[in-house]
Structures are given as structure tokens and as C-alpha cells.
N, CA and C of each residue as an Amber inpcrd file, in Angstrom:
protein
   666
 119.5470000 108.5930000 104.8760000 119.3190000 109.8800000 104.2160000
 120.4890000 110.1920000 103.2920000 120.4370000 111.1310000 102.3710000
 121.2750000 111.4750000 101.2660000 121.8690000 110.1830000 100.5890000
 120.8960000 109.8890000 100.2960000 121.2580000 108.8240000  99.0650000
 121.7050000 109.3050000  97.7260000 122.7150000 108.5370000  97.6940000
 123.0980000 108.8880000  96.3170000 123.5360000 107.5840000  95.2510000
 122.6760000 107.1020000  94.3280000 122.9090000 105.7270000  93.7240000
 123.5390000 105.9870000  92.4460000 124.8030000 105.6740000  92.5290000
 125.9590000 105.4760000  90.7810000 125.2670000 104.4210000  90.2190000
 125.3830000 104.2780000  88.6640000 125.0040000 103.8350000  87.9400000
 125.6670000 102.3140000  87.8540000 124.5360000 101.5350000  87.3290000
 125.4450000  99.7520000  87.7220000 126.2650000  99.8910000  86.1580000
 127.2700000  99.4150000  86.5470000 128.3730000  99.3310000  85.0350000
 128.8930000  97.1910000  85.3020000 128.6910000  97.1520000  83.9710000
 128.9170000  95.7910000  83.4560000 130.1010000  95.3600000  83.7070000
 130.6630000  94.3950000  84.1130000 132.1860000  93.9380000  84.5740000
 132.8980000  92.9010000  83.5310000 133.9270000  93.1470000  83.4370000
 134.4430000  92.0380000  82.1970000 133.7600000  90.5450000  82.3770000
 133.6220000  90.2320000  83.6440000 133.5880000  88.4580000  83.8870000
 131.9150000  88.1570000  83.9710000 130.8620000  89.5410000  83.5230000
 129.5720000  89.4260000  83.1910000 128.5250000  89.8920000  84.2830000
 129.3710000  89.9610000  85.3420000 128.8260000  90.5600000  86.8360000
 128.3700000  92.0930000  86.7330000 127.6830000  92.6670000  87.1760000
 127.3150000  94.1650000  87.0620000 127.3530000  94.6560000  88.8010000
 128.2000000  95.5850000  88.6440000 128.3410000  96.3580000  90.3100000
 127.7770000  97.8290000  90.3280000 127.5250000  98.4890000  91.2480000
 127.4350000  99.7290000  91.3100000 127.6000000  99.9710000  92.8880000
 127.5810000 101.5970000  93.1490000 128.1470000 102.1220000  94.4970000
 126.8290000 103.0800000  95.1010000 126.6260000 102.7580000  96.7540000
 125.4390000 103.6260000  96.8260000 126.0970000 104.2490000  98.1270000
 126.1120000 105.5010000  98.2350000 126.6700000 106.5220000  99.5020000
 125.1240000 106.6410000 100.0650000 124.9290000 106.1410000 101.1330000
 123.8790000 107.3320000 101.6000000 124.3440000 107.7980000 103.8970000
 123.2620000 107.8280000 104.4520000 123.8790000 108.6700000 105.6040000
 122.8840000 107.8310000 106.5230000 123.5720000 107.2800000 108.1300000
 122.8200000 106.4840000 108.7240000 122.8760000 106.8320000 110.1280000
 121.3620000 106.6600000 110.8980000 121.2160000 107.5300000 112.2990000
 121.6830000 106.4410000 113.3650000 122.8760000 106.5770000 114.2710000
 123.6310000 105.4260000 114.8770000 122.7250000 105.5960000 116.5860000
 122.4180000 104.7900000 117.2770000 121.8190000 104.4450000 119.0320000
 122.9570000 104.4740000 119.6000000 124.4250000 104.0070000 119.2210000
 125.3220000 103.3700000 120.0070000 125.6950000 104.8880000 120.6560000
 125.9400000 104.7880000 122.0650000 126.6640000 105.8360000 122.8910000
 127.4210000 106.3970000 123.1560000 128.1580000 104.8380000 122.3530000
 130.0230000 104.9440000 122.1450000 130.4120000 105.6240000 120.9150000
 129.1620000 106.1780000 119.4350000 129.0340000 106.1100000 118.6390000
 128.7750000 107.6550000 118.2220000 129.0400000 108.1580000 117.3930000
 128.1540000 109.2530000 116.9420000 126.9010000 109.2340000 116.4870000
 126.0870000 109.9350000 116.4600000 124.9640000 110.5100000 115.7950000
 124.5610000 109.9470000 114.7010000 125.3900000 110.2670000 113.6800000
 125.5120000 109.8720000 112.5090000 126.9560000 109.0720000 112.2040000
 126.2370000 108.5370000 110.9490000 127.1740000 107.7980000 110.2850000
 127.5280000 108.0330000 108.8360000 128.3670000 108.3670000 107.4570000
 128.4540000 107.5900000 106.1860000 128.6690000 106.1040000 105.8930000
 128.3630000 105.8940000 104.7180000 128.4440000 104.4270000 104.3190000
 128.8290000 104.4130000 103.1110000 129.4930000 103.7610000 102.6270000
 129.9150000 103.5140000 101.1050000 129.2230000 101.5200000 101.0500000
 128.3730000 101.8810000 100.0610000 127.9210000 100.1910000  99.8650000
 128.2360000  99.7600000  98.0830000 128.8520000  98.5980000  98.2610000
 129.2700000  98.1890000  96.7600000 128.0660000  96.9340000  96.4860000
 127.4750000  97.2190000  96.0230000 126.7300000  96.0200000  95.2260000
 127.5100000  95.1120000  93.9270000 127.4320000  94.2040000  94.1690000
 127.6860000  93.5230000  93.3260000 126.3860000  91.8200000  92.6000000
 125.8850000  92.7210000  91.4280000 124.3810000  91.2380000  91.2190000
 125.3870000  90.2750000  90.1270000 125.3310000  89.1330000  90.2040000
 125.5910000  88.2730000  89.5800000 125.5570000  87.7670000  88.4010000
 125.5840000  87.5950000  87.3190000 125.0900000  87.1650000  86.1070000
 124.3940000  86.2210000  86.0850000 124.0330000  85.1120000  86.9080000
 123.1600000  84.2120000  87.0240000 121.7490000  84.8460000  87.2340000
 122.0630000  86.3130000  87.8270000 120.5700000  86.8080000  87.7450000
 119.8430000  86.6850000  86.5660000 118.2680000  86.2210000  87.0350000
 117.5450000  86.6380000  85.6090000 116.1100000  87.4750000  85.4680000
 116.1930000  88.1760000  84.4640000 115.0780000  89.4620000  84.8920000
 114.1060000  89.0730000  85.4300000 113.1860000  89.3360000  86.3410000
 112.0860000  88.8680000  86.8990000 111.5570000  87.3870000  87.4770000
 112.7590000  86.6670000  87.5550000 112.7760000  85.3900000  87.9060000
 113.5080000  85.4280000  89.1480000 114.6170000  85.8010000  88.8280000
 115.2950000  85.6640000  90.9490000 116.3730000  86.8800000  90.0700000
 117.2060000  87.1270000  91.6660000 118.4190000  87.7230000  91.8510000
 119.4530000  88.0370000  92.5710000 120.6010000  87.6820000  92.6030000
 121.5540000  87.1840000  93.9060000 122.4610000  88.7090000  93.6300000
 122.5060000  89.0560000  94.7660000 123.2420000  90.1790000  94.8440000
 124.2310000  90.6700000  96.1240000 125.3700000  90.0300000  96.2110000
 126.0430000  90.8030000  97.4620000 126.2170000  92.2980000  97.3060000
 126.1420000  92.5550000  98.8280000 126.4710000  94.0500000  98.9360000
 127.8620000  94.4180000 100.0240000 128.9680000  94.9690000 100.1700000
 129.9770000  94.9420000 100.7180000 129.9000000  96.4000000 101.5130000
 129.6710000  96.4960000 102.8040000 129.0220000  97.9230000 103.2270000
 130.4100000  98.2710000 103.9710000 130.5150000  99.3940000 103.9630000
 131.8120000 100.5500000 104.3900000 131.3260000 101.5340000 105.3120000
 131.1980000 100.8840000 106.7330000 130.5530000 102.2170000 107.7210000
 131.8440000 103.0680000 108.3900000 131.7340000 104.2520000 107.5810000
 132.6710000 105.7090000 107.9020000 132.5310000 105.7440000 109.4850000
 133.3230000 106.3460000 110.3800000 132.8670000 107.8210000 111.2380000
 132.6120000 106.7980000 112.6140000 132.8420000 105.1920000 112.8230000
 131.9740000 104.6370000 113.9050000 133.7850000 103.6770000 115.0080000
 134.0120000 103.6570000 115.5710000 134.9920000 103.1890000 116.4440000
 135.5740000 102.0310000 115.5250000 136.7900000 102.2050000 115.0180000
 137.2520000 100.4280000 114.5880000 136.6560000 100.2560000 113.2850000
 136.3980000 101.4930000 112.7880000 135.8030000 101.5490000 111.1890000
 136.8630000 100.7570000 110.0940000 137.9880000 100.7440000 110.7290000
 139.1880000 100.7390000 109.4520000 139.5700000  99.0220000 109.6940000
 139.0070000  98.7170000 110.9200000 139.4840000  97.0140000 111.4160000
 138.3550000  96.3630000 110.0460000 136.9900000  96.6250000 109.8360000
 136.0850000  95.5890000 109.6440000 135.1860000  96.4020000 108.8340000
 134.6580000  95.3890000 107.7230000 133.1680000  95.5320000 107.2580000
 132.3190000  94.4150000 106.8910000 131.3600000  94.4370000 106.3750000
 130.3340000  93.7330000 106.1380000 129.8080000  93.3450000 104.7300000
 129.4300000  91.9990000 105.0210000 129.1280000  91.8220000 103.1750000
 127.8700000  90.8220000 103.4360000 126.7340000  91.4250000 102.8810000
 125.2640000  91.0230000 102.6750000 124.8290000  90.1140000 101.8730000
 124.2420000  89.3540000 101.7190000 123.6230000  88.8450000 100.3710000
 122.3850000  88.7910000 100.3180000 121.9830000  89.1220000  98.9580000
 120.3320000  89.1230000  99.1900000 119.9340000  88.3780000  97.7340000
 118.9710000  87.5820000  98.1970000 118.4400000  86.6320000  97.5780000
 117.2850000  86.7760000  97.0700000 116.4670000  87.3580000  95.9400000
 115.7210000  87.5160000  95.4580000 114.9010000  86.2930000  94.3260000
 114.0230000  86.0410000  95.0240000 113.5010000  84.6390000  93.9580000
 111.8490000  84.6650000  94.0130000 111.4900000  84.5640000  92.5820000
 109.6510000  85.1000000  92.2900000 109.3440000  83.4040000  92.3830000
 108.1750000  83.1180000  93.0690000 106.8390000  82.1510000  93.8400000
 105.9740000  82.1040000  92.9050000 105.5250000  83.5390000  93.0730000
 104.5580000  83.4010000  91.9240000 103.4870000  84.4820000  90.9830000
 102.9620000  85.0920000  90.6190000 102.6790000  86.2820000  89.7760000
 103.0850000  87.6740000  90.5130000 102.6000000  87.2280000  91.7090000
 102.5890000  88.5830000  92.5790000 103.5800000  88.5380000  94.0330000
 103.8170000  87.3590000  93.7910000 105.1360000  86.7730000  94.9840000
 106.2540000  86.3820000  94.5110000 107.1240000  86.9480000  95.8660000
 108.7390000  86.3310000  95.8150000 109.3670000  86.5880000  97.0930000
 109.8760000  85.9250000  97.2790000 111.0380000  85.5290000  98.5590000
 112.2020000  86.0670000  98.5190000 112.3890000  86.7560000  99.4670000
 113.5540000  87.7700000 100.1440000 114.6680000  86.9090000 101.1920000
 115.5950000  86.6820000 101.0890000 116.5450000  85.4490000 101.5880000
 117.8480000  86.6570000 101.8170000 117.8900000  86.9810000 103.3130000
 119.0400000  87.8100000 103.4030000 120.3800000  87.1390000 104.5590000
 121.9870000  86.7860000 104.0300000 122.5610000  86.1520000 104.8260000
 123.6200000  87.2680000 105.1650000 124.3690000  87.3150000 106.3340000
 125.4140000  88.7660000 106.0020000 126.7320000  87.9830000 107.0640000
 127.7540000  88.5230000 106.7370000 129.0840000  88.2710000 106.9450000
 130.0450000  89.4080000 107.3860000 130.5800000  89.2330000 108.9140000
 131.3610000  90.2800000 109.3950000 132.9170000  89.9430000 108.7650000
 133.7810000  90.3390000 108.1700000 134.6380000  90.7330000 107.7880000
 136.1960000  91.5760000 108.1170000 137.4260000  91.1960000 108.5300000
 138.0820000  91.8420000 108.6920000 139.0430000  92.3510000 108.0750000
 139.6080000  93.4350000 108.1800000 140.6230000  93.9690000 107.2330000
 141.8930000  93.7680000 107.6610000 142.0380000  93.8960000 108.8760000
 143.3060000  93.2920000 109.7110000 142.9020000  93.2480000 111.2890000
 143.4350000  92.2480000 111.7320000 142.7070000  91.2940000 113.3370000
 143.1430000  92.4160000 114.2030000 141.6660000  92.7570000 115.0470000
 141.9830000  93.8700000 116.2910000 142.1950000  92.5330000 117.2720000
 142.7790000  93.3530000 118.8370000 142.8930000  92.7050000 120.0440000
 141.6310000  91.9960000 120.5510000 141.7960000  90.7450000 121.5810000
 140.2460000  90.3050000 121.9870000 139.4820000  91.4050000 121.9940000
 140.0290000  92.2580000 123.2110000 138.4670000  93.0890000 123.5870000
 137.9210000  93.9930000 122.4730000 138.2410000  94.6940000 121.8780000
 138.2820000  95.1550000 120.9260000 137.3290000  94.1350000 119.4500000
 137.8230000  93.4340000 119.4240000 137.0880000  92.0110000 118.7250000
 135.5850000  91.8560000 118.8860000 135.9080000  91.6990000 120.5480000
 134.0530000  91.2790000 121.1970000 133.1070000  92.7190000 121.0980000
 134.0510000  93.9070000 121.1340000 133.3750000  94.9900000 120.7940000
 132.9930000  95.5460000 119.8030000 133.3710000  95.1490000 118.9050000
 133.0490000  95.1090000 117.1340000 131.5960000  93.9680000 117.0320000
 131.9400000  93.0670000 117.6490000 131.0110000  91.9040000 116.7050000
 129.7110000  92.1890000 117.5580000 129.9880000  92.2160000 119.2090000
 128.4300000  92.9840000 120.1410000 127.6710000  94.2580000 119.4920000
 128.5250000  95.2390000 118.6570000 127.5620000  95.7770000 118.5320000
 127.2440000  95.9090000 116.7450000 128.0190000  95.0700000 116.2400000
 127.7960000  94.5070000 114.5760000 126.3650000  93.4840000 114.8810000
 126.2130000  92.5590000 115.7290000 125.0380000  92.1410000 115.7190000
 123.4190000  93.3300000 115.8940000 123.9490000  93.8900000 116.9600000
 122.7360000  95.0020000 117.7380000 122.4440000  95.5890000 116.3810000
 123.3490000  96.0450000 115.8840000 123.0570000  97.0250000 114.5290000
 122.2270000  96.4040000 113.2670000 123.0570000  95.2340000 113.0940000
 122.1360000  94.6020000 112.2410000 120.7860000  94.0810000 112.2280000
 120.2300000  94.0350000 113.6170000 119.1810000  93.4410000 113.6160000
 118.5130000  94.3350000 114.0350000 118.8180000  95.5710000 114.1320000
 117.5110000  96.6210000 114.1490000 117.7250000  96.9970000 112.2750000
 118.3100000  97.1460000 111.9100000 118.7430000  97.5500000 110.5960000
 117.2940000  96.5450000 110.2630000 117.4220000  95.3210000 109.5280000
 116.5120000  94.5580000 109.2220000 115.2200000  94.0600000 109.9970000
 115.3860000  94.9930000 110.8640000 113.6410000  94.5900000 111.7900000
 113.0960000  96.1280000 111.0120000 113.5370000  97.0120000 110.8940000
 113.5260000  98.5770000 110.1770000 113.2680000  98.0370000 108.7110000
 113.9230000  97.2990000 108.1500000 113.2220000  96.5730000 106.7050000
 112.5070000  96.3000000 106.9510000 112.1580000  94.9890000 107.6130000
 111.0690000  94.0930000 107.1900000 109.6430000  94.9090000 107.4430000
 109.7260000  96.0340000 108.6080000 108.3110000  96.9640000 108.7720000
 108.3090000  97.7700000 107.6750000 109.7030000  97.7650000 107.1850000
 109.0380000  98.6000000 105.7280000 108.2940000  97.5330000 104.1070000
 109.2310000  96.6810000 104.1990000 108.3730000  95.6620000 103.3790000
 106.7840000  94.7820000 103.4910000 106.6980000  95.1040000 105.0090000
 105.2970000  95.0340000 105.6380000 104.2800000  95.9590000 105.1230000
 104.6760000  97.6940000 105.1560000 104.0550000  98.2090000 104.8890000
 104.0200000  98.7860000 102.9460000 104.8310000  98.3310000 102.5890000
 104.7040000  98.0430000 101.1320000 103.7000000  97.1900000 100.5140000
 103.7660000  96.3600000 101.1540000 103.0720000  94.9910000 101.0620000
 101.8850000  95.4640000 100.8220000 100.9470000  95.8980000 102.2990000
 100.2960000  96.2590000 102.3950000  99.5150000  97.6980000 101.4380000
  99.8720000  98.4520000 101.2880000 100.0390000  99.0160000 100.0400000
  99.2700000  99.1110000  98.8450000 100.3650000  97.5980000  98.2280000
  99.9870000  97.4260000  96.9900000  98.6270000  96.6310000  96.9460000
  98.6350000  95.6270000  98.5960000  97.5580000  94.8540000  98.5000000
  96.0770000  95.8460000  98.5930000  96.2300000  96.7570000  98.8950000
  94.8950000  98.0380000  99.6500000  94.9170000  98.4110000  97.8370000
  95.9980000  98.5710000  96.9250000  95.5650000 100.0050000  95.8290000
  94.7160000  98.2880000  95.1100000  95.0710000  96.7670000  94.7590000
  94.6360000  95.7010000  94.2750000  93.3590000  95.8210000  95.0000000
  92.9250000  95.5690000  96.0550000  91.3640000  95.8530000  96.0430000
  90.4180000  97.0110000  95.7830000  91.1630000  97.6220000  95.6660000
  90.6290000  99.0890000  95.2910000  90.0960000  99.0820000  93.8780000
  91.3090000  98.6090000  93.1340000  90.5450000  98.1960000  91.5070000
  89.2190000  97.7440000  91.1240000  88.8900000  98.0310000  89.9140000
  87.8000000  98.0520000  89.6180000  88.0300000  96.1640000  88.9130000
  86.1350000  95.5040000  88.9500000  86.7440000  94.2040000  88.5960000
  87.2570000  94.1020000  87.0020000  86.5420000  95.3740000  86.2140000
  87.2350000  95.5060000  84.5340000  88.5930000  95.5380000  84.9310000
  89.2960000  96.2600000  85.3880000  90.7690000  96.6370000  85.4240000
  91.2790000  95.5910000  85.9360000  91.0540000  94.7670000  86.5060000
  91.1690000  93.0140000  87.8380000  91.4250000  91.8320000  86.1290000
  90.3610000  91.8930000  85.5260000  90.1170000  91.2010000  84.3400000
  91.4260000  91.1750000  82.9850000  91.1730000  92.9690000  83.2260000
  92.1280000  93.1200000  81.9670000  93.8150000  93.4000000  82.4460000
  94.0420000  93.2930000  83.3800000  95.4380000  92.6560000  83.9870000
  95.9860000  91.4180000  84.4380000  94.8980000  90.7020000  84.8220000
  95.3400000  89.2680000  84.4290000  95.2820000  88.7320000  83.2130000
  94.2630000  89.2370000  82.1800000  94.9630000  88.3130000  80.7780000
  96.0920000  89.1160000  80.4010000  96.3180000  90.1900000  80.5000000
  97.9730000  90.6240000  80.1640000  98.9890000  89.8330000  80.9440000
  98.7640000  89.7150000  82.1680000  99.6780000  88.9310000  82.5920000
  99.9280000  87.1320000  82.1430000  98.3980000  86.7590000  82.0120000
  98.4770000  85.5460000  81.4920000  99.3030000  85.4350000  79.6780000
  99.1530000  86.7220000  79.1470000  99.5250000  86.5540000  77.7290000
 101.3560000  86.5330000  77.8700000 101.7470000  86.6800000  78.8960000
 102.9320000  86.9400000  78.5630000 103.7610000  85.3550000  78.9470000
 104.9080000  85.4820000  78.2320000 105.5500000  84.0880000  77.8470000
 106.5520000  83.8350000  78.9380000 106.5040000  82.9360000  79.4760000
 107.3400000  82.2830000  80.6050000 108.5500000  81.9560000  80.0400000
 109.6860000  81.9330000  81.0340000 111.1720000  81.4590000  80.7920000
 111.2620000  80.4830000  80.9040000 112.1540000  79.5630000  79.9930000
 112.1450000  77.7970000  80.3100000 113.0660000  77.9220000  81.3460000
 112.8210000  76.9310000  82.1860000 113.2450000  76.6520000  83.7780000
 114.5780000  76.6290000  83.3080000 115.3140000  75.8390000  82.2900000
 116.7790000  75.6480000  81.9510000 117.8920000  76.7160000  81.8730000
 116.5890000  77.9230000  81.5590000 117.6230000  79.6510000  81.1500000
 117.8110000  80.2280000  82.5870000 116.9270000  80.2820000  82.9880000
 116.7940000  80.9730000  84.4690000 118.3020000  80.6160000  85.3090000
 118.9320000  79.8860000  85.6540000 120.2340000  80.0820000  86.9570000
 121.2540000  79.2390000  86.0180000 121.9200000  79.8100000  84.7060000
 123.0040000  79.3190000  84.4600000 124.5440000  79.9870000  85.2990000
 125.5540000  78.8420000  85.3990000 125.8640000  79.4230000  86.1010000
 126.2670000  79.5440000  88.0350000 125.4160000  79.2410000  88.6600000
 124.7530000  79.5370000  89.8560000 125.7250000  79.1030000  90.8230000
 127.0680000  77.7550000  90.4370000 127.6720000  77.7320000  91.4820000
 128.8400000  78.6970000  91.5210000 128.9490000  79.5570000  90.1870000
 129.7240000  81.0030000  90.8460000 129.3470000  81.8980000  91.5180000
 128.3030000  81.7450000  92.0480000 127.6760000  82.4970000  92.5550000
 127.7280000  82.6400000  93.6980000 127.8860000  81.3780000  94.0690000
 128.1670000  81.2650000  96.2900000 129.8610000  81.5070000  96.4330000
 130.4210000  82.1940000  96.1170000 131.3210000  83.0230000  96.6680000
 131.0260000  84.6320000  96.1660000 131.1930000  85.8430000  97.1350000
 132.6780000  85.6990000  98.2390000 131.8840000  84.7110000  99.9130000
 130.2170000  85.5350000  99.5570000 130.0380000  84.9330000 101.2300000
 129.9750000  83.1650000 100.9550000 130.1830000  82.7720000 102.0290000
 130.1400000  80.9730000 102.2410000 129.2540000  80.7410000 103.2920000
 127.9450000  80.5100000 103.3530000 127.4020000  80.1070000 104.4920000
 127.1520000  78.5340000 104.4770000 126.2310000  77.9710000 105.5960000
 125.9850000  76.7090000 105.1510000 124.7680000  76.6320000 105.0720000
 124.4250000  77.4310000 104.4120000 123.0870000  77.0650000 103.7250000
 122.3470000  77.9820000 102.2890000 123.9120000  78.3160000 101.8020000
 124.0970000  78.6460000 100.3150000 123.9090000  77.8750000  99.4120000
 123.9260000  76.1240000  99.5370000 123.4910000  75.4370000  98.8030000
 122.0830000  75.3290000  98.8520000 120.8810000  75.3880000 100.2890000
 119.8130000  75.6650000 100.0350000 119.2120000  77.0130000  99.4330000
 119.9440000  77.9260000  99.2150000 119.8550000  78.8540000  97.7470000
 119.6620000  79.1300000  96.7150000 120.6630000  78.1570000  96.3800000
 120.6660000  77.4850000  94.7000000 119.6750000  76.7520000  94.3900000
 119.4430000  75.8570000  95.6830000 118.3800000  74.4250000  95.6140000
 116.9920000  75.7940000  95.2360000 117.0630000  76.2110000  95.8720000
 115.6070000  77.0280000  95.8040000 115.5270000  77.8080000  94.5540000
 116.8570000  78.0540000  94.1110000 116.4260000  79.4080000  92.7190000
 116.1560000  78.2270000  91.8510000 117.0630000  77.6110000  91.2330000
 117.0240000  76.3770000  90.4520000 115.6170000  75.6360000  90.2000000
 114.7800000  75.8860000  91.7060000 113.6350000  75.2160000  91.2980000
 112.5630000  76.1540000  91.4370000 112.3000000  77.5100000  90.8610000
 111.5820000  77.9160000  90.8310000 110.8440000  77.7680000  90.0190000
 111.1800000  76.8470000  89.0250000 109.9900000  76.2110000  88.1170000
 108.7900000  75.7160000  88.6760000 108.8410000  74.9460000  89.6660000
 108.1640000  74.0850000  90.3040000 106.8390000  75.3530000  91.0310000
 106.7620000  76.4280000  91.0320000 105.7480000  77.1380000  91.8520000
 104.4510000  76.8450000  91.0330000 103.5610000  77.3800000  91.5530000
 102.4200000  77.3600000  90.8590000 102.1800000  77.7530000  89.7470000
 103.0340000  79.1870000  90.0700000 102.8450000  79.7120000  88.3850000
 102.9580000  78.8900000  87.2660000 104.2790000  77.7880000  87.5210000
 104.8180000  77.7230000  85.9730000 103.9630000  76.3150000  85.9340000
 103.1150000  75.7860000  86.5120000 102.5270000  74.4370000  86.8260000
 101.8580000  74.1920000  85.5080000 101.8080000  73.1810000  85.1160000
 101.2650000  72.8750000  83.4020000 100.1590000  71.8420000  83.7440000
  98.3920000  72.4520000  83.4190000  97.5570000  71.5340000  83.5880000
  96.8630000  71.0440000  82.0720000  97.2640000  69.7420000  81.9470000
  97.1840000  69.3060000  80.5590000  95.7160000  69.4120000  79.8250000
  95.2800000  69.8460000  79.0470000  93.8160000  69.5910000  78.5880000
  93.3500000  68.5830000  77.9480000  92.2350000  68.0750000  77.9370000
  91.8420000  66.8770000  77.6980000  91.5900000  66.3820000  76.2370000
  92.0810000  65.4920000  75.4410000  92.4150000  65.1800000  74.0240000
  91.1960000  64.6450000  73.6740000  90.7990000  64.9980000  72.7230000
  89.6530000  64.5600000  71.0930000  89.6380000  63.2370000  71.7130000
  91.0840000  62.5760000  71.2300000  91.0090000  61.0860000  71.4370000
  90.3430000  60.0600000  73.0090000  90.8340000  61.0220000  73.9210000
  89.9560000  60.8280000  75.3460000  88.9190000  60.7590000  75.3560000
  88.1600000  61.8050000  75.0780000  86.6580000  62.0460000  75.1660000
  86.0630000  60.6680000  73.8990000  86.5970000  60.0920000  73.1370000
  86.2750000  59.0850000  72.2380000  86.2210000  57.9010000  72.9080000
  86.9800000  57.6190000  73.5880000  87.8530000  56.3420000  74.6030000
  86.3330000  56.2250000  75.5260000  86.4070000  57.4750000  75.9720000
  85.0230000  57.3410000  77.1280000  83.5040000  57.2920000  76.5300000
  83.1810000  58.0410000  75.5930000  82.0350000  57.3110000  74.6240000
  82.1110000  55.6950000  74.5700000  82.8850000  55.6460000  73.9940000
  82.9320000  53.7220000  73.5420000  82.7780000  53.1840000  74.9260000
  83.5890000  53.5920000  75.6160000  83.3100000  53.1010000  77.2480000
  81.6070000  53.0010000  77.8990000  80.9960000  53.9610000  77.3900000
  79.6000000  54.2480000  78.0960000  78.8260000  53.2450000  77.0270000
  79.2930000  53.2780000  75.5000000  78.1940000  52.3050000  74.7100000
  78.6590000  50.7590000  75.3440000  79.7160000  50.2970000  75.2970000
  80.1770000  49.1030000  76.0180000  79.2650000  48.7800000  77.3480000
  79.2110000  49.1730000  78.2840000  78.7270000  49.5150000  79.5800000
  77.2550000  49.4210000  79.3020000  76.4830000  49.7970000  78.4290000
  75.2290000  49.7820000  77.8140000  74.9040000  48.6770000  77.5100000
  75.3630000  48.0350000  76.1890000  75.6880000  46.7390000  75.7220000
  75.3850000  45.7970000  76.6800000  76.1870000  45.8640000  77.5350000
  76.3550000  44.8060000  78.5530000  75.1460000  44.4300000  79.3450000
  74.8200000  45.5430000  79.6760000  73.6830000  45.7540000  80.5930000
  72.3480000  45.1800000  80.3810000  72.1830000  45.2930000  78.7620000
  71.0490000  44.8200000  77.4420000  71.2930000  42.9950000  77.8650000
């Protein structure tokens, strides 16, 4: 709640960041009620409009035990399949600012996991019901309106696979996982989906090849 989203501003080295405050309802016992958050986004320049988009986010939870030891840095992986699809790829990284004691340690990261994975089970039912959604208002359409949105969509001009992820191995830092290179592997080849699939049409000269073929075949037969 109380979201508040600053505007993304362009960075000398081509990266674009912006800052989002909003307010978060905490379970923990040990915990208050509530929480603030300061989240820094940072999207990449390898992003490309409507093709994919790599974006860490560096989250700042105010107000919660050991706030000042640690934070968190997200990445989210955005990459389009195909007209109406794309893949959501989220990896995240606990972080310290300066090393607390063991116990203290195991008590940060026990309940940095708990949190996170209701956090993103709380997404994904919301991207479920998005989903769902858009798929209910698409049958709802009429089949004129079905017709005359796919040739708009068909009229419009695809990106050559080469423009799409220049760039891309600046991209896997700050987080390092091991399977940031299957990342890249995946944006890199988003050519390969269906969408961009090229089915060749059949040449003058073909259809000639196979005439002569059928009089030959005739011939013979005589």
C-alpha cells in the first residue's frame, strides 16, 4: 500500500534506474505490523522494447529487526515467446551490509526465506489472475474485432534477432547466480519462438520443376 513510483532517469553508462516507496503487511511475531520499503530498480540497457527485459531491483525493508545488517537484490527477467506470451524468470540475493553474529545470521536468512516465498506465491496468484482476465475479455471479443487485431498485429515489423540483447554480458552483474548464463542463453534466442519462425513460400520456378516432372512421368508411361 502507498505506493509511490519516481520517475526512471537515464544513467551516464546507458542503464535507467528509478525508486519505488510503497508500505508492506509483515506475519512475523518478532516483527511489526507493518513495514516501509525503499526499492531501487535498476533495467539494463540491453533491454529491448517489447522483446525482453532484465531488471534488478535492490529492496530496503525499514522498521523489521536487523534492518541495517542486510538487504535484498531481485532480478527479474522478462522475455516475449510469443504474440501474446512471455516468461517471467525471477532470481533474488540476500545481501549484507556488515556481518551480524551466527545467531543473529540464521535469524535473518530463516525468516528472509519465509518472506520471500509468500511474497512471490502472492505474485504469481496475482499473475494467475491477470492472466485470466485478459484471457475471459479475448473470448469475449467479437470474431470482427479477433480479425482486425491480428492483421494489425501481423502488419507490424519484427526486430532482427541481432538488435535485441546487445550487450548482455554486462548485464549478469551485480547478482551472480549459476544459472545467469541460462538467461542470456534464453534472451539471445528469442528469435527462435514461433513468432519470429519464417515459412518460405513456394517459387514460380518450383511449381515449373513439378509440371515437367508430371509430363515426364506421362511420357514414360506412353
Amino acid at each position: 500500500s502507498d505506493i509511490i513510483f519516481h520517475p526512471w532517469k537515464k544513467e551516464e553508462n546507458g542503464n535507467q534506474t528509478r525508486v519505488i516507496l510503497y508500505t508492506i503487511t509483515l506475519t512475523n511475531p518478532l516483527a511489526p505490523k507493518t513495514a516501509t520499503v525503499t526499492e531501487t530498480q535498476t533495467m539494463y540497457k540491453a533491454s529491448q522494447e517489447s522483446e525482453c527485459y532484465v531488471i534488478d531491483a535492490e529492496v530496503l525493508t525499514h522498521d523489521v529487526p536487523y534492518h541495517d545488517y542486510f538487504y535484498t537484490i531481485n532480478r527479474y527477467t522478462l522475455t516475449r515467446v510469443a504474440r501474446n506470451k512471455s516468461r517471467r524468470r525471477v532470481s533474488t540475493e540476500l545481501r549484507y551490509r556488515k556481518q551480524p553474529w551466527g545467531l543473529v545470521k540464521s535469524f535473518i536468512e530463516k525468516n528472509f526465506w519465509s518472506g520471500l516465498e509468500d511474497y512471490f506465491r502472492h505474485l504469481e496468484s496475482e499473475l494467475t489472475k491477470t492472466e485470466s482476465t485478459y484471457l475471459a475479455e479475448v473470448h469475449r471479443q467479437s470474431p470482427k474485432e479477433k480479425v482486425s487485431k491480428q492483421s494489425t498485429v501481423r502488419r507490424r515489423k519484427r526486430a532482427h534477432a541481432h538488435l535485441r540483447v546487445p550487450h548482455l554480458e554486462e548485464v549478469l552483474s551485480p547478482v551472480t547466480t549459476p544459472t545467469d548464463e541460462e538467461v542470456a542463453h534464453r534472451i539471445k534466442h528469442v528469435a527462435g519462438s514461433t513468432q519470429t519462425r519464417h515459412i518460405p513460400e513456394e517459387s514460380p520456378s518450383g511449381f515449373h520443376l513439378q509440371s515437367v516432372s508430371k509430363l515426364l512421368l506421362v511420357i514414360s508411361f506412353v
